[in-house]
PyMOL Python script that loads the backbone (N, CA, C, O; Angstrom):
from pymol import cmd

cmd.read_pdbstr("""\
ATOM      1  N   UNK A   1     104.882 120.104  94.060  1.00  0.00           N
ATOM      2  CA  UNK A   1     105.302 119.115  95.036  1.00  0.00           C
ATOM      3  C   UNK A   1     104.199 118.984  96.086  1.00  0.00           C
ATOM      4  O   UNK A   1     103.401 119.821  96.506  1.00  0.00           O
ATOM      5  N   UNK A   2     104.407 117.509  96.435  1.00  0.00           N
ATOM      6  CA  UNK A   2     103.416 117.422  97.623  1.00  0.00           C
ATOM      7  C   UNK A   2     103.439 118.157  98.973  1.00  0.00           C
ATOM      8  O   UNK A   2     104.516 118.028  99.556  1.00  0.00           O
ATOM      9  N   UNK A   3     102.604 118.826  99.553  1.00  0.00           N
ATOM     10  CA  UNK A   3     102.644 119.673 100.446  1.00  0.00           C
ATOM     11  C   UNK A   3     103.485 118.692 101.811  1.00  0.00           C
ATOM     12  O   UNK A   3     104.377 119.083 102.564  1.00  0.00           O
ATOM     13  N   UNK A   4     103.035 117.787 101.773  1.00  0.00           N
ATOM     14  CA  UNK A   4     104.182 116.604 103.105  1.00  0.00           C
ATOM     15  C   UNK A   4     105.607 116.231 102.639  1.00  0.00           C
ATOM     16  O   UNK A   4     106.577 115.954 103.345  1.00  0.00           O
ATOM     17  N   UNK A   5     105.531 116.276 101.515  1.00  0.00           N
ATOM     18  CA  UNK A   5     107.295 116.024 100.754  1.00  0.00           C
ATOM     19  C   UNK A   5     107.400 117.442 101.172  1.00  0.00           C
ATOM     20  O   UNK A   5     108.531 117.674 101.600  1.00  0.00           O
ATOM     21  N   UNK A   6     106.879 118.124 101.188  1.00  0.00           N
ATOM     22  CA  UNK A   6     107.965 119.684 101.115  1.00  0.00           C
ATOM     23  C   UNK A   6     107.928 120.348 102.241  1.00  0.00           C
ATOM     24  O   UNK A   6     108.724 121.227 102.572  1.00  0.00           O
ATOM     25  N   UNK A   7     106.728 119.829 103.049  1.00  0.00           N
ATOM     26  CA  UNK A   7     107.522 120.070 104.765  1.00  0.00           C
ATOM     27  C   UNK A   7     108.517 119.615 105.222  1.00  0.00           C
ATOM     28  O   UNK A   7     109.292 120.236 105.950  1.00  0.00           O
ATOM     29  N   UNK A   8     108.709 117.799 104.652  1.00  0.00           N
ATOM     30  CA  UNK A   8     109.852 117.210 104.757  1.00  0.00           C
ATOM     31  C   UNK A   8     111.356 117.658 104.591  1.00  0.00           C
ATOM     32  O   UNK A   8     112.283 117.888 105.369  1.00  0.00           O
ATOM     33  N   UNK A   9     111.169 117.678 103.155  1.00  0.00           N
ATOM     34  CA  UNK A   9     112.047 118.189 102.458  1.00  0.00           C
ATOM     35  C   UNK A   9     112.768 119.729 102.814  1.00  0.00           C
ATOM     36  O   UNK A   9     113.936 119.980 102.520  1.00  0.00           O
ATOM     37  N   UNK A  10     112.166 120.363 103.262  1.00  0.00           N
ATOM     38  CA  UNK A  10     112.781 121.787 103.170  1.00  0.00           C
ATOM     39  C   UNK A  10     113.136 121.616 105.116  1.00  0.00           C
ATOM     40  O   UNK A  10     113.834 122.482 105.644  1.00  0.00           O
ATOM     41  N   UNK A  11     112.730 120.780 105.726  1.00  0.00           N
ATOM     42  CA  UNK A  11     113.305 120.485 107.182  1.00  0.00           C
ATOM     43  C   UNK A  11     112.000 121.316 108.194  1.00  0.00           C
ATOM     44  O   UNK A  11     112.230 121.631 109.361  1.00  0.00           O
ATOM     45  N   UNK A  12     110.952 121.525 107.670  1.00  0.00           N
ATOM     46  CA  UNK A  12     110.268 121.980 108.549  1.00  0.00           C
ATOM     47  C   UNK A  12     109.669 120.975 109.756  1.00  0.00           C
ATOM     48  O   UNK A  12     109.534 121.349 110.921  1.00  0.00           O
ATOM     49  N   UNK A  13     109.336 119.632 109.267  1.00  0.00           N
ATOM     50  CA  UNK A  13     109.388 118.743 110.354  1.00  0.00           C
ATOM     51  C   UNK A  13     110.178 117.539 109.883  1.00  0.00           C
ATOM     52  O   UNK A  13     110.507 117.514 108.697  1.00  0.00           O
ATOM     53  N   UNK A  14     110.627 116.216 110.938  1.00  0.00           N
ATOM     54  CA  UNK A  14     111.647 115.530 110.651  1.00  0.00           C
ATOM     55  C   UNK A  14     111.612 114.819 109.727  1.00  0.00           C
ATOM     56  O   UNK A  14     112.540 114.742 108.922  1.00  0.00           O
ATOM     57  N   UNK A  15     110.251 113.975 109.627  1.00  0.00           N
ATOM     58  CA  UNK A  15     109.880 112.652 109.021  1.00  0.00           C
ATOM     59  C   UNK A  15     108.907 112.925 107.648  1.00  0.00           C
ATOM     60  O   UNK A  15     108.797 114.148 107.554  1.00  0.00           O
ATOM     61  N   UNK A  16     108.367 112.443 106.853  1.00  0.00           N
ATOM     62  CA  UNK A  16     107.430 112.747 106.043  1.00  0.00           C
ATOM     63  C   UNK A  16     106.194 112.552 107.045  1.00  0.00           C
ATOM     64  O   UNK A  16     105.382 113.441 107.304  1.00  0.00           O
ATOM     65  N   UNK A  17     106.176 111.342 107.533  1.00  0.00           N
ATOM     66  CA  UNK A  17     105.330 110.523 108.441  1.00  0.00           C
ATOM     67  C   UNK A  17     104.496 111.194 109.327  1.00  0.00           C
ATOM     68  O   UNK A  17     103.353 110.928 109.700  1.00  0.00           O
ATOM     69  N   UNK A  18     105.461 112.365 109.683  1.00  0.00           N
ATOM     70  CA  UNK A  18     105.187 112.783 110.846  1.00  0.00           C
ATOM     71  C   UNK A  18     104.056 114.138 110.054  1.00  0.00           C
ATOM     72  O   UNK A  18     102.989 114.564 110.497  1.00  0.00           O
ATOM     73  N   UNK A  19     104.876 114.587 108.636  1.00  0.00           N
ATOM     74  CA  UNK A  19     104.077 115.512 108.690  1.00  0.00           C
ATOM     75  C   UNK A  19     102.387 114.992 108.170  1.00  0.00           C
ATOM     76  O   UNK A  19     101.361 115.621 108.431  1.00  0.00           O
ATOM     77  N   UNK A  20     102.472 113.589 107.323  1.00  0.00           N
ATOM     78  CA  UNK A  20     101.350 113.003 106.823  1.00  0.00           C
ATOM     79  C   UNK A  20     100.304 112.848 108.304  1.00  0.00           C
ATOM     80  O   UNK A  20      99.088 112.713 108.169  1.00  0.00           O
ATOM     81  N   UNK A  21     100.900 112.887 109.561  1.00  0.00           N
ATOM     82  CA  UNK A  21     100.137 112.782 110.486  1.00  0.00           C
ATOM     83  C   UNK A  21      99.479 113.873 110.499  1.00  0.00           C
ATOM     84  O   UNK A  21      98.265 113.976 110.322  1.00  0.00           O
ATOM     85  N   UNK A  22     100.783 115.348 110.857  1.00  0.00           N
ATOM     86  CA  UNK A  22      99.631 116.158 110.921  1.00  0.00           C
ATOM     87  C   UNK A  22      98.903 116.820 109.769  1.00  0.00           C
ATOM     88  O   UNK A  22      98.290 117.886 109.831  1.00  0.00           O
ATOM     89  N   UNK A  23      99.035 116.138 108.844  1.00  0.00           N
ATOM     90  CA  UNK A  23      97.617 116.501 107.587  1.00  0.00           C
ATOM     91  C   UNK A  23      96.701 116.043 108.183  1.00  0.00           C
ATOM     92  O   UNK A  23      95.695 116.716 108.404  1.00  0.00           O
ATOM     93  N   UNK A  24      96.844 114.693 108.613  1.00  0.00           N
ATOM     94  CA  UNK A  24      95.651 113.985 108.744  1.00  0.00           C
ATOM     95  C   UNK A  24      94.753 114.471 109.788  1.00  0.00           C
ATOM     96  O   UNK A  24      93.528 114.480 109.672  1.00  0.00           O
ATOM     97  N   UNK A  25      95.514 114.947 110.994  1.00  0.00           N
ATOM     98  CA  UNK A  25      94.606 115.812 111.989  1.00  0.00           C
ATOM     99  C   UNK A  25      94.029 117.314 111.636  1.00  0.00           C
ATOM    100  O   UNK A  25      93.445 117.998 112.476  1.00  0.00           O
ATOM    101  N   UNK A  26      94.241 117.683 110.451  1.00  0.00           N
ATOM    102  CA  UNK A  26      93.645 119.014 110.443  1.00  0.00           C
ATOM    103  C   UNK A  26      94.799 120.463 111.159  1.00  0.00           C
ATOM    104  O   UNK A  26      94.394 121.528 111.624  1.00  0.00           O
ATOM    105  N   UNK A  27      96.066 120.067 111.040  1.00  0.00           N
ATOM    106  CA  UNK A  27      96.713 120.822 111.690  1.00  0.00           C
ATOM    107  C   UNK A  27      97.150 121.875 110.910  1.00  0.00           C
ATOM    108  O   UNK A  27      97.075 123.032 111.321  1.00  0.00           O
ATOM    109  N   UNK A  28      97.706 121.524 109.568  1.00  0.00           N
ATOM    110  CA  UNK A  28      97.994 122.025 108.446  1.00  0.00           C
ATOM    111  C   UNK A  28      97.276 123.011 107.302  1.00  0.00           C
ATOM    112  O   UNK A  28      96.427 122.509 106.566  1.00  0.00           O
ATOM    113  N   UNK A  29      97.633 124.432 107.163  1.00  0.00           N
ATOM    114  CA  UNK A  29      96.849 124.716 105.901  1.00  0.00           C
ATOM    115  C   UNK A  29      97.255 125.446 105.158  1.00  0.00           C
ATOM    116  O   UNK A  29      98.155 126.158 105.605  1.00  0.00           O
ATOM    117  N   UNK A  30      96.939 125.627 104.011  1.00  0.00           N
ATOM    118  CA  UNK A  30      97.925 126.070 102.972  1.00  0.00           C
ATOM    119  C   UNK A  30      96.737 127.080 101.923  1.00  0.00           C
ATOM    120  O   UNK A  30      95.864 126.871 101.081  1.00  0.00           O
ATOM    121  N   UNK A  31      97.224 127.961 102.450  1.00  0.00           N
ATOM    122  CA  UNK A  31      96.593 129.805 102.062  1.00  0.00           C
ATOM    123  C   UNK A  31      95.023 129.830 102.857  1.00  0.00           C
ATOM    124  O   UNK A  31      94.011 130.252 102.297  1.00  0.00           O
ATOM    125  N   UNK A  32      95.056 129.302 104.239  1.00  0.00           N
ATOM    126  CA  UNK A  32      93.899 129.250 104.961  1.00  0.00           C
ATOM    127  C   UNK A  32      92.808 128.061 104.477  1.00  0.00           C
ATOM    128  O   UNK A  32      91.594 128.217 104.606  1.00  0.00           O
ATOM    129  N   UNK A  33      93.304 127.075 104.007  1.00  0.00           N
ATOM    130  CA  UNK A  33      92.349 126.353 103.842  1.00  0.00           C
ATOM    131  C   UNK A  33      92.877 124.815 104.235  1.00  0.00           C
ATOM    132  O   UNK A  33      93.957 124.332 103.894  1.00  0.00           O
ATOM    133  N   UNK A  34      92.067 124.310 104.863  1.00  0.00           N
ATOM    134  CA  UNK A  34      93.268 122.633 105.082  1.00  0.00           C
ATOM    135  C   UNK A  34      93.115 121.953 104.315  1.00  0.00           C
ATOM    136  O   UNK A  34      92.231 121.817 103.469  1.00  0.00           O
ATOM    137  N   UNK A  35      94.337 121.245 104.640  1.00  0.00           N
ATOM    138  CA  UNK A  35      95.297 120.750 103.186  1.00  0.00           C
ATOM    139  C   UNK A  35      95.161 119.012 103.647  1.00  0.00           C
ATOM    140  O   UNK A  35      95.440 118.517 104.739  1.00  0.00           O
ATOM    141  N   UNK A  36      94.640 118.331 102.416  1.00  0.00           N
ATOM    142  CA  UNK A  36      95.448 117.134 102.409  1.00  0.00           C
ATOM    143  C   UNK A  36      96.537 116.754 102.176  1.00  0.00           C
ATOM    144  O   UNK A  36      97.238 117.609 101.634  1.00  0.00           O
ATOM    145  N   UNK A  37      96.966 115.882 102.340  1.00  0.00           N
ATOM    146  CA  UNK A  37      98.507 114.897 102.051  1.00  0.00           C
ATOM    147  C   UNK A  37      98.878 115.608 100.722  1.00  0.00           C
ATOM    148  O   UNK A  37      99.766 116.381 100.363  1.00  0.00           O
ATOM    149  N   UNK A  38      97.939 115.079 100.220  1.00  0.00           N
ATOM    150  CA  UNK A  38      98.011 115.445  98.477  1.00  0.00           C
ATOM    151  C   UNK A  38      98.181 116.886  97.603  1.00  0.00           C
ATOM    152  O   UNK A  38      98.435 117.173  96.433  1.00  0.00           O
ATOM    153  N   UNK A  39      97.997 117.358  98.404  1.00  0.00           N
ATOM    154  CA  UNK A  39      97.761 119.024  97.753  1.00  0.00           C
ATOM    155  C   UNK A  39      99.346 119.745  97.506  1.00  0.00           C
ATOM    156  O   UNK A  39     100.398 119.800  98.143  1.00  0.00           O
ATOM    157  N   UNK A  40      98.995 120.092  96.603  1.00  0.00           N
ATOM    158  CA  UNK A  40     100.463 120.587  95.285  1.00  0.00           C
ATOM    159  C   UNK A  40     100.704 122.030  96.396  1.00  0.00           C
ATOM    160  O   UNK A  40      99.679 122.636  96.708  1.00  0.00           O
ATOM    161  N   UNK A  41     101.634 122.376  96.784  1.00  0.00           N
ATOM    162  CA  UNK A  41     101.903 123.746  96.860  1.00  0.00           C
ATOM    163  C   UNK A  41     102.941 124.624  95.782  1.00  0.00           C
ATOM    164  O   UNK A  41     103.828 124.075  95.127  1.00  0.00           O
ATOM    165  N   UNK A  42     102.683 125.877  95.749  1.00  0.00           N
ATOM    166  CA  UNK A  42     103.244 125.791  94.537  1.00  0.00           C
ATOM    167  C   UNK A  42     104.682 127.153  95.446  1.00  0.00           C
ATOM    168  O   UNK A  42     104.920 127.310  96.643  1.00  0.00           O
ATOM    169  N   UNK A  43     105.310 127.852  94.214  1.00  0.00           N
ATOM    170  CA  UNK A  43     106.078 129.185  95.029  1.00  0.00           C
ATOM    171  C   UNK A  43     104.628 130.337  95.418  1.00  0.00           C
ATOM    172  O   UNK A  43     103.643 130.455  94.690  1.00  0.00           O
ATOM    173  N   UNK A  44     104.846 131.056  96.695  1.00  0.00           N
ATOM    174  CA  UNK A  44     104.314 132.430  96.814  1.00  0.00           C
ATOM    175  C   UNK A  44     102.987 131.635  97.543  1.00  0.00           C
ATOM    176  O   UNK A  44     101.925 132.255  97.483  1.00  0.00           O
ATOM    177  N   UNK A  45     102.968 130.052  98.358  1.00  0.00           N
ATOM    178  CA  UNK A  45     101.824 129.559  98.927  1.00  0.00           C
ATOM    179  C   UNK A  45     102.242 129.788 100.601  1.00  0.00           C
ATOM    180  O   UNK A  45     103.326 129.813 101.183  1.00  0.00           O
ATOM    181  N   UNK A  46     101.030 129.917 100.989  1.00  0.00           N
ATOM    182  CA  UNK A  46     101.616 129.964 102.587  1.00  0.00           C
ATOM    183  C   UNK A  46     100.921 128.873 103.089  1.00  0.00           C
ATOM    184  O   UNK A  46      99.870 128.459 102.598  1.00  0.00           O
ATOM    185  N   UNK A  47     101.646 128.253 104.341  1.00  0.00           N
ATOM    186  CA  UNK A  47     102.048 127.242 104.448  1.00  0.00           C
ATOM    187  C   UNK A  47     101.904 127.044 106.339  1.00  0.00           C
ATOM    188  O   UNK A  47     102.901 126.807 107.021  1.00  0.00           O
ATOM    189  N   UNK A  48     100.398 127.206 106.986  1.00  0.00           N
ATOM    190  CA  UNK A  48     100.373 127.318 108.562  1.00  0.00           C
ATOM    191  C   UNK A  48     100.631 126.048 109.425  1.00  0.00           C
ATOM    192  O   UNK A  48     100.580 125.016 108.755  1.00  0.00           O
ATOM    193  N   UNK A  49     100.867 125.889 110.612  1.00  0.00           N
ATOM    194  CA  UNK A  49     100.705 124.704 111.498  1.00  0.00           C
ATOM    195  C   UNK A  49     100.142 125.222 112.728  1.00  0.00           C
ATOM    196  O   UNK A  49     100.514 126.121 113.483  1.00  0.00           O
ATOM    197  N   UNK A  50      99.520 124.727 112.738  1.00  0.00           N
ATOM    198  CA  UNK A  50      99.031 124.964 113.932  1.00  0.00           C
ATOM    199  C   UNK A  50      99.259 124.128 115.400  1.00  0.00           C
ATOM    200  O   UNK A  50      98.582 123.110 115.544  1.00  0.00           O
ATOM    201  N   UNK A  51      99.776 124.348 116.009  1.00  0.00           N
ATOM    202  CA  UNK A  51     100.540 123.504 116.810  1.00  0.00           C
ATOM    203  C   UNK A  51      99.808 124.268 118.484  1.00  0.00           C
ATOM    204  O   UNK A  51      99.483 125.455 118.508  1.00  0.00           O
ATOM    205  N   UNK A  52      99.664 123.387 119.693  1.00  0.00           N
ATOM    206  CA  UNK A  52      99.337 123.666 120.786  1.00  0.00           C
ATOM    207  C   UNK A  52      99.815 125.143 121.410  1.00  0.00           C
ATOM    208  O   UNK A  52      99.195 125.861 122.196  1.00  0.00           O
ATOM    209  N   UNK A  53     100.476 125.250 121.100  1.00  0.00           N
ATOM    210  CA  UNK A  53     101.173 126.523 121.517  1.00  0.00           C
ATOM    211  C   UNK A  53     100.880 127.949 120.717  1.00  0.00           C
ATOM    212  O   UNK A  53     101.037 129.108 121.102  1.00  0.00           O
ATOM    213  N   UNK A  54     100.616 127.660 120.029  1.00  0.00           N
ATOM    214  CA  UNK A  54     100.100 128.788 118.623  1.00  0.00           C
ATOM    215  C   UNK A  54     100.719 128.069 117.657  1.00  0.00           C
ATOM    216  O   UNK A  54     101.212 126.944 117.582  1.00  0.00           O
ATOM    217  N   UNK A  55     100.527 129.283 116.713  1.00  0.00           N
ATOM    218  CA  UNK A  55     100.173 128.358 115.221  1.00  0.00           C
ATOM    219  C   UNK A  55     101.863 129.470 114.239  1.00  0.00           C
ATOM    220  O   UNK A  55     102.142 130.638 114.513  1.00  0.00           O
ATOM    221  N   UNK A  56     102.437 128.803 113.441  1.00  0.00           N
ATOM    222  CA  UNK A  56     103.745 129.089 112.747  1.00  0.00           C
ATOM    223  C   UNK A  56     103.156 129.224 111.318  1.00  0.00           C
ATOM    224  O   UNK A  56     102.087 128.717 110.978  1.00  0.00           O
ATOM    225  N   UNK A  57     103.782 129.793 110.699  1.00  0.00           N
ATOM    226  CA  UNK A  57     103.146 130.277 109.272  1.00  0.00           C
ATOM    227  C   UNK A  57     104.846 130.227 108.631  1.00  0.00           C
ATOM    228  O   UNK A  57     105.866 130.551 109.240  1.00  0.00           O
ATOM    229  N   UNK A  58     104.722 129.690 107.156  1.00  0.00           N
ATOM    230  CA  UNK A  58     105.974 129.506 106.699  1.00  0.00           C
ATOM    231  C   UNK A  58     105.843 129.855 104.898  1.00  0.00           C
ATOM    232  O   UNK A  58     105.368 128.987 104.165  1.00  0.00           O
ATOM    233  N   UNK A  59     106.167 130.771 104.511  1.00  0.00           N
ATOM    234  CA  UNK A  59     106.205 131.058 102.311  1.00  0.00           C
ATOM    235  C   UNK A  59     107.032 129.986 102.173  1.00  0.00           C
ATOM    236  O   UNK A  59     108.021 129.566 102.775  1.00  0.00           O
ATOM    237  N   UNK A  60     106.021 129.453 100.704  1.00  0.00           N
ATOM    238  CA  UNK A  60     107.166 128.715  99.962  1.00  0.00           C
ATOM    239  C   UNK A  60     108.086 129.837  98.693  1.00  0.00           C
ATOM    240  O   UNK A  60     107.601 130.428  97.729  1.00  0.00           O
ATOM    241  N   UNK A  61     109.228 129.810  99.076  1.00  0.00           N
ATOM    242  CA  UNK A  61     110.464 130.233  98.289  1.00  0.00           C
ATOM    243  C   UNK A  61     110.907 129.529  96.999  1.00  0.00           C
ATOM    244  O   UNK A  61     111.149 130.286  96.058  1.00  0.00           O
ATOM    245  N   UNK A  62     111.022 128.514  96.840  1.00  0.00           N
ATOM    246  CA  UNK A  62     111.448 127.728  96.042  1.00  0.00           C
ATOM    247  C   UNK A  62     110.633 126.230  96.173  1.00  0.00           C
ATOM    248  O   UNK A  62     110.106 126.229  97.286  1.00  0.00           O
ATOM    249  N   UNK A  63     110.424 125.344  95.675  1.00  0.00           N
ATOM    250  CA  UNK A  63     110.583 123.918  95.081  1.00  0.00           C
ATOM    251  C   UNK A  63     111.414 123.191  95.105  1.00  0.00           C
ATOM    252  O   UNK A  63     111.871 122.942  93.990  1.00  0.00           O
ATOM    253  N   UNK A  64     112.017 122.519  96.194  1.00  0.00           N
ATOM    254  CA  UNK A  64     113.521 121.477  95.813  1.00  0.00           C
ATOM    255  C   UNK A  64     113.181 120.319  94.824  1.00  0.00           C
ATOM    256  O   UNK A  64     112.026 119.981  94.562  1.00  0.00           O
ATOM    257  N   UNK A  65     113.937 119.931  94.472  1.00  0.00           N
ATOM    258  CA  UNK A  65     114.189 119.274  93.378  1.00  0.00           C
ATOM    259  C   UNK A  65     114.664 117.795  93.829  1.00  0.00           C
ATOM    260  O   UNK A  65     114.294 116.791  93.221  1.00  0.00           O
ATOM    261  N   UNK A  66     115.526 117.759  94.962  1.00  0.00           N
ATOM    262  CA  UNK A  66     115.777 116.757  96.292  1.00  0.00           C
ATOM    263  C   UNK A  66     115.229 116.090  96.934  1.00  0.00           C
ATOM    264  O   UNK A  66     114.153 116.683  97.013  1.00  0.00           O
ATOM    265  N   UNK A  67     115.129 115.163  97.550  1.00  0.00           N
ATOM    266  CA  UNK A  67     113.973 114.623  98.281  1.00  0.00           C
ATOM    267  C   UNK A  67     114.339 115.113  99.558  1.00  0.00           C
ATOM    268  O   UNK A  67     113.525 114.973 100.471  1.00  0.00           O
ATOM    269  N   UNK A  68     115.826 115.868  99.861  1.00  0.00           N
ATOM    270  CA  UNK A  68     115.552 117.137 101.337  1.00  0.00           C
ATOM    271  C   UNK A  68     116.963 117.686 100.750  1.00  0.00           C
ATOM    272  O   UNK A  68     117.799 117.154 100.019  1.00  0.00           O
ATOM    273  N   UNK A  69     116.878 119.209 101.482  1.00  0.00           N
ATOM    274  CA  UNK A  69     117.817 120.179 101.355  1.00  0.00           C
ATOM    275  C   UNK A  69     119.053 120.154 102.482  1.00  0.00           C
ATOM    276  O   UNK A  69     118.943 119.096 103.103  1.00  0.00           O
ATOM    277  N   UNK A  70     119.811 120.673 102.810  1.00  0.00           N
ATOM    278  CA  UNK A  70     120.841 120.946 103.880  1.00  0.00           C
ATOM    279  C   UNK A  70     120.403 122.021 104.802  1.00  0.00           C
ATOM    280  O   UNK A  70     119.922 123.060 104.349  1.00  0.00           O
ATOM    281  N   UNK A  71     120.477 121.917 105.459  1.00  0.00           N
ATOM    282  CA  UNK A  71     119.622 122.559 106.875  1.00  0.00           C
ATOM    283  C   UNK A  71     120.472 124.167 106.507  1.00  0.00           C
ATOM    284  O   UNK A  71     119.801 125.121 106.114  1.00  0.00           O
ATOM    285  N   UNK A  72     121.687 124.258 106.661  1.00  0.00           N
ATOM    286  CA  UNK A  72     122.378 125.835 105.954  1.00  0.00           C
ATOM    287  C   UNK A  72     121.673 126.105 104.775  1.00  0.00           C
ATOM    288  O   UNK A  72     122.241 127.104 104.334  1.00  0.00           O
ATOM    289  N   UNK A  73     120.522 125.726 103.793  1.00  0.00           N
ATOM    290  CA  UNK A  73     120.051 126.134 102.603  1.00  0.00           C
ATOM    291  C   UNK A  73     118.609 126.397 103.008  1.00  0.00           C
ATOM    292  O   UNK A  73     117.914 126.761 102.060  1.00  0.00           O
ATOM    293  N   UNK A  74     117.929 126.298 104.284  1.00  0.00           N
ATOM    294  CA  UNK A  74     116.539 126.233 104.227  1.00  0.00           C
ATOM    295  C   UNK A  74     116.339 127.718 104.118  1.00  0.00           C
ATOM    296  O   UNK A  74     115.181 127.797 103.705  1.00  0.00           O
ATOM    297  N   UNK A  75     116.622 128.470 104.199  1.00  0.00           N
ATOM    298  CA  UNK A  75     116.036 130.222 104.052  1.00  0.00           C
ATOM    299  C   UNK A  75     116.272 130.459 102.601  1.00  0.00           C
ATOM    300  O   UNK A  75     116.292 131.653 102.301  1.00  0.00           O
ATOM    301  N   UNK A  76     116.470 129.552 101.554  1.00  0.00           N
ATOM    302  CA  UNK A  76     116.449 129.938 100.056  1.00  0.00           C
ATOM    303  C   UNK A  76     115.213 129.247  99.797  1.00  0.00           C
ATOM    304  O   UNK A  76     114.867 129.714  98.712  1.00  0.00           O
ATOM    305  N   UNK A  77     114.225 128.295 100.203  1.00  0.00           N
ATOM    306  CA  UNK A  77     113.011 127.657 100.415  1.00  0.00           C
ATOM    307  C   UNK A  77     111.960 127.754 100.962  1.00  0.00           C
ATOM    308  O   UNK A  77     110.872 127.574 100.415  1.00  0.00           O
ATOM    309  N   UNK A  78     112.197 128.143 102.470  1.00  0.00           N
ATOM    310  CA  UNK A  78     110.933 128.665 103.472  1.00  0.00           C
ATOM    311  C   UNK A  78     111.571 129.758 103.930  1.00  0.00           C
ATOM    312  O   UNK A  78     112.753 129.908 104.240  1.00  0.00           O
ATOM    313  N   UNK A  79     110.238 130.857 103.945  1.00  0.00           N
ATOM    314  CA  UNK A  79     110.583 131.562 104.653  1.00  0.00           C
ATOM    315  C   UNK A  79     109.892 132.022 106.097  1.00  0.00           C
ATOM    316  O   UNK A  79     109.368 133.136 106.083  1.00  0.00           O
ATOM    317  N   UNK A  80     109.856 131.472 107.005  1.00  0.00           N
ATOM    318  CA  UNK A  80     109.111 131.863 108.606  1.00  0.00           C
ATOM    319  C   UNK A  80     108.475 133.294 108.631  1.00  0.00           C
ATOM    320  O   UNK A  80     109.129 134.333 108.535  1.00  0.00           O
ATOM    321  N   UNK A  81     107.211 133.220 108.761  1.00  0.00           N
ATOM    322  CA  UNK A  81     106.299 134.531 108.719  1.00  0.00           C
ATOM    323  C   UNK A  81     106.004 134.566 110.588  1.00  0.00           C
ATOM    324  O   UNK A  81     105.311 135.453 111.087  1.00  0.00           O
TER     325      UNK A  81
END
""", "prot")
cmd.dss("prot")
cmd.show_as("cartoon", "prot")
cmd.util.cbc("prot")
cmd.orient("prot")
């Protein structure tokens, strides 16, 4: 899955949009390396943001299958490092 569908998707940020933004700034990286829009993450990838405040680190758990999960299901998907 696309690394912005599956920020989406698993509820880490709201919009796809939002997260395609922050690909586009370099905010995003996935096992220390930045990530385009495009880049597949797979299970057992880690998954940083780097955000003004410090930076959040998140495992992928699973793959949804959904185009988004139920907010009570996101800890079977991401897990917050």
């Amino acid at each position: 899955m696309r690394v912005d569908k599956w920020l989406s998707a698993v509820n880490v940020v709201k919009r796809r949009t939002v997260a395609t933004d922050m690909l586009k700034s370099g905010v995003v990286l996935v096992n220390c390396m930045l990530a385009k829009a495009s880049k597949e993450v797979k299970i057992g990838d880690k998954v940083t943001i780097e955000y003004l405040k410090g930076a959040k680190s998140y495992e992928v758990l699973q793959i949804p299958v959904t185009k988004t999960i139920p907010k009570s299901q996101k800890e079977m998907y991401v897990k917050e490092l």
